[in-house]
C-alpha positions as CSV (number, residue, x, y, z in Angstrom):
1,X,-19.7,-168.4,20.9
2,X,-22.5,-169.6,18.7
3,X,-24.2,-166.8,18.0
4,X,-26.1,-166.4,14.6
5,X,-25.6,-171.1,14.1
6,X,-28.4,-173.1,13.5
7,X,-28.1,-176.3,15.4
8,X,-30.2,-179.5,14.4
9,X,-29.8,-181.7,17.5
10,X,-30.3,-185.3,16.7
11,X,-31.0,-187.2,20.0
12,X,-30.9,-191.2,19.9
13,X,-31.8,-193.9,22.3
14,X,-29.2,-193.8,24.6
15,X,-30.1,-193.2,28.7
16,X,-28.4,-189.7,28.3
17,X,-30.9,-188.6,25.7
18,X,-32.3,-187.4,29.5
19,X,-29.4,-185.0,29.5
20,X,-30.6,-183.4,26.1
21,X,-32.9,-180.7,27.8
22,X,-30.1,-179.2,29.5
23,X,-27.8,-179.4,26.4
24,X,-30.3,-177.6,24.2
25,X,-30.8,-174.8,27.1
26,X,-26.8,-174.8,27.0
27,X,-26.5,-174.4,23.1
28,X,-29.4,-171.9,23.2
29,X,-27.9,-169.9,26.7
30,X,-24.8,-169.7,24.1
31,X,-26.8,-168.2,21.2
32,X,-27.4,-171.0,19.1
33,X,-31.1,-171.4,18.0
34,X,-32.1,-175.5,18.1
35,X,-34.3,-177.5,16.4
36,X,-34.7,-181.2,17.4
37,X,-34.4,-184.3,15.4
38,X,-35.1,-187.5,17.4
39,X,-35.4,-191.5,16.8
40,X,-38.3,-193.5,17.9
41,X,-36.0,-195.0,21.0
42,X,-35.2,-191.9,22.0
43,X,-38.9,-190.5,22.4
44,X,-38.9,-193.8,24.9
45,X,-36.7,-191.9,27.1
46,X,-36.9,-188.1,26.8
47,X,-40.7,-186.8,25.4
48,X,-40.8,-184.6,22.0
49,X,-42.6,-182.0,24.1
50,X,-39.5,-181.6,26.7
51,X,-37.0,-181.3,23.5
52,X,-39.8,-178.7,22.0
53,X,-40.0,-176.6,24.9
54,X,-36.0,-176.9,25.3
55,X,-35.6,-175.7,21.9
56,X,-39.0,-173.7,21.5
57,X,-39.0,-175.6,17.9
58,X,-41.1,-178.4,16.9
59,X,-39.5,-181.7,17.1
60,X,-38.7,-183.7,14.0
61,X,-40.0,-187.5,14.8
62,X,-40.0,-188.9,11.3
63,X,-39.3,-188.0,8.0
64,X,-42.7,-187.3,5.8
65,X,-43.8,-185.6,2.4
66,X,-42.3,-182.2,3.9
67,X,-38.7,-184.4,3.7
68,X,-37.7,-182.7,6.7
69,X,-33.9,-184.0,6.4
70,X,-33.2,-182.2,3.1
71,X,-35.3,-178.9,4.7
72,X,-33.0,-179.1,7.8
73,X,-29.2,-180.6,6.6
74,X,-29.9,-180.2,2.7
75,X,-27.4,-178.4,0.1
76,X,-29.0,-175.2,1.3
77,X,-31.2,-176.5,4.5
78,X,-31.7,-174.4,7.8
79,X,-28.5,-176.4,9.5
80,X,-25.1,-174.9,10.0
81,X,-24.3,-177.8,12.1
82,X,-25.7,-181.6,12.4
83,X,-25.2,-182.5,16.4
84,X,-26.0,-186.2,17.0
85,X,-25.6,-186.0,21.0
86,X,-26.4,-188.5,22.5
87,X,-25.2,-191.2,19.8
88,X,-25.4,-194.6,20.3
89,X,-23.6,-197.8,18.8
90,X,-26.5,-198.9,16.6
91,X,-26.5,-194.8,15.2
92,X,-22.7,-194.8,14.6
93,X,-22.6,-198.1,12.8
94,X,-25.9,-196.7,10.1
95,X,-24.1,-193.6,9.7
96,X,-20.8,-195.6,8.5
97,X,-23.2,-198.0,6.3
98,X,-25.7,-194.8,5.1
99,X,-28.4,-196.9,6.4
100,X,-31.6,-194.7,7.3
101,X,-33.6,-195.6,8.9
102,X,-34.7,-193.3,11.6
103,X,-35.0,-189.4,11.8
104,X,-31.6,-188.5,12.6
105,X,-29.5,-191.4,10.4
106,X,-31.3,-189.8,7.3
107,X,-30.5,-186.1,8.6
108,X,-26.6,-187.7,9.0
109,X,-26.7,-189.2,5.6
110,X,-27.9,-185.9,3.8
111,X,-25.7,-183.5,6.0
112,X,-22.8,-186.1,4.6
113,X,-23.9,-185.6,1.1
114,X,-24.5,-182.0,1.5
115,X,-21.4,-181.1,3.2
116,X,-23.5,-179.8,6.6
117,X,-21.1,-179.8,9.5
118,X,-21.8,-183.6,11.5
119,X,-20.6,-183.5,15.4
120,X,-21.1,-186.7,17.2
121,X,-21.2,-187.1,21.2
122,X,-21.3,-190.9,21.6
123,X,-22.8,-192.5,24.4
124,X,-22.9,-196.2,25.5
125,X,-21.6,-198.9,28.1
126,X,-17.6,-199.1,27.5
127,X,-17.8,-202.6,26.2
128,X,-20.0,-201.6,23.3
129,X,-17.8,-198.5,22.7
130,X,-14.6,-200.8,22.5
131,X,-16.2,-202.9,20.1
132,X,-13.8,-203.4,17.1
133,X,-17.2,-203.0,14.8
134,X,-17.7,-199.8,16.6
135,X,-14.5,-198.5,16.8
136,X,-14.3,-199.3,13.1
137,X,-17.3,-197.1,12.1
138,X,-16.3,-194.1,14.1
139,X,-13.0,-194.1,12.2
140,X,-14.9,-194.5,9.0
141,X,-17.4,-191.4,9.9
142,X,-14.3,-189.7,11.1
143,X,-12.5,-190.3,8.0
144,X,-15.5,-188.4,6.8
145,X,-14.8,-185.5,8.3
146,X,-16.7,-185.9,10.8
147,X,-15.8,-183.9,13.9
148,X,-16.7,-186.8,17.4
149,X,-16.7,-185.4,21.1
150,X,-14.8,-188.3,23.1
151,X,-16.8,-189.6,25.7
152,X,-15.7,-190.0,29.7
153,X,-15.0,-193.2,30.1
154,X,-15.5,-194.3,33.8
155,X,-17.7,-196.4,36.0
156,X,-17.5,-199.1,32.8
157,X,-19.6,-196.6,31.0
158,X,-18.5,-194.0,28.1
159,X,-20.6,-191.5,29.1
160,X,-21.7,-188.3,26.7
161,X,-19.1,-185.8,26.9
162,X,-19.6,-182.6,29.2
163,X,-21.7,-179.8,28.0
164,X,-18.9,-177.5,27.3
165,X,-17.3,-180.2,25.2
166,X,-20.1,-180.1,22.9
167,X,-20.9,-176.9,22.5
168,X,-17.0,-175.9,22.1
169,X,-16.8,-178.7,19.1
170,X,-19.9,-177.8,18.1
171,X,-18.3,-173.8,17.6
172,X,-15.1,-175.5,16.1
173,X,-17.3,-177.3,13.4
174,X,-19.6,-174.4,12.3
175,X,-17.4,-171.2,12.6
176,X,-14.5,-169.5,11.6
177,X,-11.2,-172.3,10.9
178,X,-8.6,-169.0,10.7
179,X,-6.4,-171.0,13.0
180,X,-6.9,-174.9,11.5
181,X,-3.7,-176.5,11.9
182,X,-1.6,-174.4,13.7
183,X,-0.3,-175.4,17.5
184,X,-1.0,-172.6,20.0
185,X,0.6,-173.1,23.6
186,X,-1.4,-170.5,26.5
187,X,-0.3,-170.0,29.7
188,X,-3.0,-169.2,32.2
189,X,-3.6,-168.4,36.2
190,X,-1.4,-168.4,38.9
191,X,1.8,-169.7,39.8
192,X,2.7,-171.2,43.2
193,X,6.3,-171.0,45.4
194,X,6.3,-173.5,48.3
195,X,7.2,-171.6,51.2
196,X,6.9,-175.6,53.2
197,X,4.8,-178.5,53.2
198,X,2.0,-176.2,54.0
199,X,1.9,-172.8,52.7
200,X,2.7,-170.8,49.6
201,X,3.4,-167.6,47.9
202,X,0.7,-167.3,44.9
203,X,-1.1,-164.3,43.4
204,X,-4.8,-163.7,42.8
205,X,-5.1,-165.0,39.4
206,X,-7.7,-166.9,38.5
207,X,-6.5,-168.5,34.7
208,X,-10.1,-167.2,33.4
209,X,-8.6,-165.2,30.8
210,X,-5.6,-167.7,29.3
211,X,-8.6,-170.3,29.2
212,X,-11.0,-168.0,27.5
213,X,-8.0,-167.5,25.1
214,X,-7.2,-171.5,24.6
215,X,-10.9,-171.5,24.5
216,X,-10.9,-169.1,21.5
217,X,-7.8,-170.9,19.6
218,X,-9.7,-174.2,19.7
219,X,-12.8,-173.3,18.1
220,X,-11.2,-171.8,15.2
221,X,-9.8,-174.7,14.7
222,X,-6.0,-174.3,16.5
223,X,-4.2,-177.4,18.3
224,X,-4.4,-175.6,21.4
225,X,-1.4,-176.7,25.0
226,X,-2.4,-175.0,27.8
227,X,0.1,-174.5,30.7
228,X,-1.8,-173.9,33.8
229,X,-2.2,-174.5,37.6
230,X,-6.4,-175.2,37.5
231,X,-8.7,-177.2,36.4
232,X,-9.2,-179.7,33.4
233,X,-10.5,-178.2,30.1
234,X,-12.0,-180.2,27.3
235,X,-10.4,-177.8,24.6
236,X,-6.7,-178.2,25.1
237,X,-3.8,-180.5,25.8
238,X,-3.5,-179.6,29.7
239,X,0.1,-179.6,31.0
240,X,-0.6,-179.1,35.0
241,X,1.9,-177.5,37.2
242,X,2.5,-175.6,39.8
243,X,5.5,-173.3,40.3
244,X,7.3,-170.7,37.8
245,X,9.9,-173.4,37.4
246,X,7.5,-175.7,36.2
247,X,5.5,-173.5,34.5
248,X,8.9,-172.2,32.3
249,X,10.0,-176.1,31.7
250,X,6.9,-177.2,30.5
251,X,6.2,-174.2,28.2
252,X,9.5,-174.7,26.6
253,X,8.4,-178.0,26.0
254,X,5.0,-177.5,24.2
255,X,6.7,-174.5,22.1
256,X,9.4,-176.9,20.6
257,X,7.2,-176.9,18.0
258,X,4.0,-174.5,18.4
259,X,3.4,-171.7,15.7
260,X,2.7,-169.2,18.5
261,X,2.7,-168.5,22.6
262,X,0.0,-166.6,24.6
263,X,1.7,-165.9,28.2
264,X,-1.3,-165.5,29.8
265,X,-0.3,-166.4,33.2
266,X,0.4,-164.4,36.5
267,X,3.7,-165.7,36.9
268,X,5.7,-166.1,40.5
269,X,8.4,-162.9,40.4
270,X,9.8,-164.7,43.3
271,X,10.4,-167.9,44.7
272,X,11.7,-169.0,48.0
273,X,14.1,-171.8,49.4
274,X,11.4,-174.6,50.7
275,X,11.6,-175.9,54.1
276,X,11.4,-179.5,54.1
277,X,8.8,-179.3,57.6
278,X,6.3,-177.1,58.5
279,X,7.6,-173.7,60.4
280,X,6.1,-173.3,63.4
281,X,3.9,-170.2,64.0
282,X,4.4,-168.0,66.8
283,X,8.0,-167.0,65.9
284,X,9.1,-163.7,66.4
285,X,11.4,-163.0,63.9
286,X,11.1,-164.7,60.6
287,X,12.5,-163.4,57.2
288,X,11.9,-165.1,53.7
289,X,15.0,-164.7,51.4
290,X,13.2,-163.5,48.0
291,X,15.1,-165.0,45.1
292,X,13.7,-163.5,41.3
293,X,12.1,-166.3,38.9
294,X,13.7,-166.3,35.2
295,X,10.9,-164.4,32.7
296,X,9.5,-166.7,30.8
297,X,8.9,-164.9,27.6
298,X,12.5,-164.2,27.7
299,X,13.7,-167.6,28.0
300,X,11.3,-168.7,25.3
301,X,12.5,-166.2,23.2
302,X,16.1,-167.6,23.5
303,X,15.2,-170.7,22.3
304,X,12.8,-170.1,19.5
305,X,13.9,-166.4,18.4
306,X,10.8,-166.4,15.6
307,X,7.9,-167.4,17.2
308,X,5.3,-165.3,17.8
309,X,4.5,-164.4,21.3
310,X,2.2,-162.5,22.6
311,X,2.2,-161.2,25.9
312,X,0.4,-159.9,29.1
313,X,1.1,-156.6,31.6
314,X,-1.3,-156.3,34.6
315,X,-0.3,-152.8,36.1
316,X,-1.9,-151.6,39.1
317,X,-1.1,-147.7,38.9
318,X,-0.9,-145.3,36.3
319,X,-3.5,-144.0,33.7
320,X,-3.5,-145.8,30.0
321,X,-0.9,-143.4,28.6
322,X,1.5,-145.5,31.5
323,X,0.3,-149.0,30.7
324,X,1.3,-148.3,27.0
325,X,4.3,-147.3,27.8
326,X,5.3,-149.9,30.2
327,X,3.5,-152.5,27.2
328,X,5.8,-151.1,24.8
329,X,8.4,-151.7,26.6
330,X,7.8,-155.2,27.1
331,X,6.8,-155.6,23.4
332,X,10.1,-154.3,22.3
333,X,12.3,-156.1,24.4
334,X,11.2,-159.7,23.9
335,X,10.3,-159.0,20.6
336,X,6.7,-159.7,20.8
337,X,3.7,-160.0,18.4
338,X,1.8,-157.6,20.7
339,X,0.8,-157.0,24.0
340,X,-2.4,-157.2,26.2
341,X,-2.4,-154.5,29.1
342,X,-5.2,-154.5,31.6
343,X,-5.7,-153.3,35.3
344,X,-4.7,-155.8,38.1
345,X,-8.7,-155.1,39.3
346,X,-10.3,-157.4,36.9
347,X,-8.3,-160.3,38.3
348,X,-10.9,-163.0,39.1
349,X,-14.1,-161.6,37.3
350,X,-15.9,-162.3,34.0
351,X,-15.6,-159.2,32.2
352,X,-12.5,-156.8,31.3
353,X,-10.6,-153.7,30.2
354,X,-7.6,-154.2,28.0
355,X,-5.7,-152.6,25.9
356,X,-4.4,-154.6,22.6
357,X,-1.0,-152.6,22.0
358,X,0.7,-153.3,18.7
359,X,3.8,-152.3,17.0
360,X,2.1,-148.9,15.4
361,X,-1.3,-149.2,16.7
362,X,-3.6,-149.5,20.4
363,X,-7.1,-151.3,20.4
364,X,-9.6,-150.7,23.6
365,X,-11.7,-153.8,24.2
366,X,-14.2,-153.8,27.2
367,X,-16.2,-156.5,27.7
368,X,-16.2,-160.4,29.0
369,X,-13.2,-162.3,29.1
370,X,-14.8,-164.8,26.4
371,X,-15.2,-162.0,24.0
372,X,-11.1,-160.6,24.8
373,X,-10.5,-164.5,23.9
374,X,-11.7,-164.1,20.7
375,X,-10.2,-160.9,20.0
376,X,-6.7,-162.0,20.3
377,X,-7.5,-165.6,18.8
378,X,-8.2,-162.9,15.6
379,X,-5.3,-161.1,16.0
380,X,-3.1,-164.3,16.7
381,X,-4.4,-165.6,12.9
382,X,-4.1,-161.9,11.5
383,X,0.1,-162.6,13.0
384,X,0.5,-165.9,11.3
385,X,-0.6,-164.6,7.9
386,X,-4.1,-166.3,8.2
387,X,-7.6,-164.6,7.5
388,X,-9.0,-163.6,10.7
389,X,-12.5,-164.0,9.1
390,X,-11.6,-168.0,7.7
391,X,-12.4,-167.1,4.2
């Protein structure tokens, strides 16, 4: 995700500077290479020599005869990306006034000027973070173009957001924008039929790929829904549900006005009348009346007959000559962008095989899931008339 970005990571006096070790492994792990920038309050909580042998870079701790802020964020500095994470009040409210006074305030003030991506993960007790002065500045820096990582508010503190927020806005900032402004809706994992209070019918989809696709949207630059039953993702408007039904109402929903659907999700064929108690096991003769779910790419279709959809076909026989056939098939009768066809084996696992079948053409792609993600983010700008490269 960040391979090839230079990442200046400014770290300020907040108690979650101690987190900065891990973040800079995190950033690094992703293939980001790091060079610390940090204020005097912040070597009072985390020492230069843990962010040096975090980043394997030596640590900028004030600003000399070398004038380290124009080497790192100048007009043509090492930087592809300022990260100020964490951020405190005080650093917000210098960066809004271009006061500099510390390390990483003059490396925000000369990014600014230079027009070096700034990402800010603030971190401070909620009151301070309500502040009207506060709330004031991060309006002004955002007005600036500056891209901020919300923090989780909770136990009266607005802690720094979660690693994978960072690093994902951190991606957004420095790479490819082929997708900036356009609303992408996903679709991802399983769908569940209640069967009764207790059990249900559900497939072995685990929503790792339509999230490595929302994923992928959202860092170039995409308003990104994602229609899932799973967890919480930092990168996309989450609509949770559970069953087809739900799944198909709030999909139509979030496409009344996307640019494009990925129906990434392993949705319920069937569903089944719910008992309102639990049946009771030991019965000998028990029969579930199967009734078929609407397809949802068809009922999207329907009701937005130009947008671009692009869709999935998990097969769990036949060789690749088969799955193309069966992809075309599906590509020709919704009226789809293109399809993605891939073995029913890689459900659950990190890496894939899929086949990216399109009008007149079919691309291989084997590899993780993350890379697929960006594949068909590329294709999805390539659709929409946008430069898959952002230039």
């Amino acid at each position: 995700m960040l391979e090839g970005v230079n990442v200046a990571l400014g770290v300020t006096g907040s108690i979650a500077a101690v987190k900065t070790v891990e973040l800079a492994h995190e950033l690094r792990r992703r293939g980001a290479d790091v060079r610390g920038v940090m204020t005097d309050s912040a070597r009072g909580i985390v020492h230069p020599w843990a962010v040096e042998f975090a980043t394997d870079n030596e640590v900028v701790t004030e600003i000399t005869g070398s004038v380290e802020h124009v080497e790192l964020c100048g007009s043509d500095g090492w930087a592809d990306v300022f990260l100020i994470a964490p951020a405190t009040a005080n650093t917000v409210g210098k960066i809004a006034g271009a006061v500099d006074d510390t390390p990483v305030t003059t490396c925000a003030t000369t990014a600014l000027g230079a027009g070096t991506p700034v990402v800010i993960a603030p971190a401070m007790h909620e009151p301070m973070y309500d502040h009207p002065g506060v709330l004031e500045a991060i309006d002004t820096v955002a007005e600036w173009g500056v891209d901020f990582v919300d923090p989780r508010v909770e136990e009266g503190k607005a802690k720094i957001a979660t690693e994978e927020a960072i690093v994902c806005d951190v991606a957004r900032a420095a790479g490819n924008r082929s997708l900036e402004g356009e609303h992408v809706v996903v679709t991802a994992g399983a769908t569940s039929e209640s069967i009764d209070p207790v059990r249900v019918i559900t497939n072995r989809s685990s929503g790792k790929m339509g999230r490595a696709v929302a994923k992928a949207c959202y860092v170039r630059g995409a308003d990104v829904t994602l229609v899932q039953n799973g967890e919480d993702v930092p990168y996309a408007d989450v609509r949770e549900v559970e069953s087809a039904a739900e799944m198909l109402a709030a999909t139509r929903e979030a496409c009344e006005d996307a640019d494009a659907l990925v129906s990434a999700a392993a949705i319920g064929d069937y569903t089944v009348q719910t008992s309102g108690e639990k049946i009771r096991s030991g019965q000998d003769d028990l029969t579930l009346e199967l009734e078929p779910t609407p397809k949802l790419i068809d009922e999207i279709r329907a009701a937005r007959p130009d947008l671009p959809i692009v869709g999935f076909k998990t097969e769990t026989s036949g060789g690749e000559a088969a799955m193309v056939g069966r992809a075309r098939e599906t590509l020709e009768r919704a009226g789809l962008a293109f399809v993605v066809a891939n073995d029913a084996s890689v459900m659950g696992s990190d890496r894939t095989r899929a086949l990216l079948v399109h009008e007149g053409d079919v691309a291989r792609y084997e590899g993780t899931k993350t890379g697929l993600g960006g594949e068909i983010a590329a294709s999805i700008a390539a659709v929409l008339g946008r430069d898959p490269d952002g230039e």
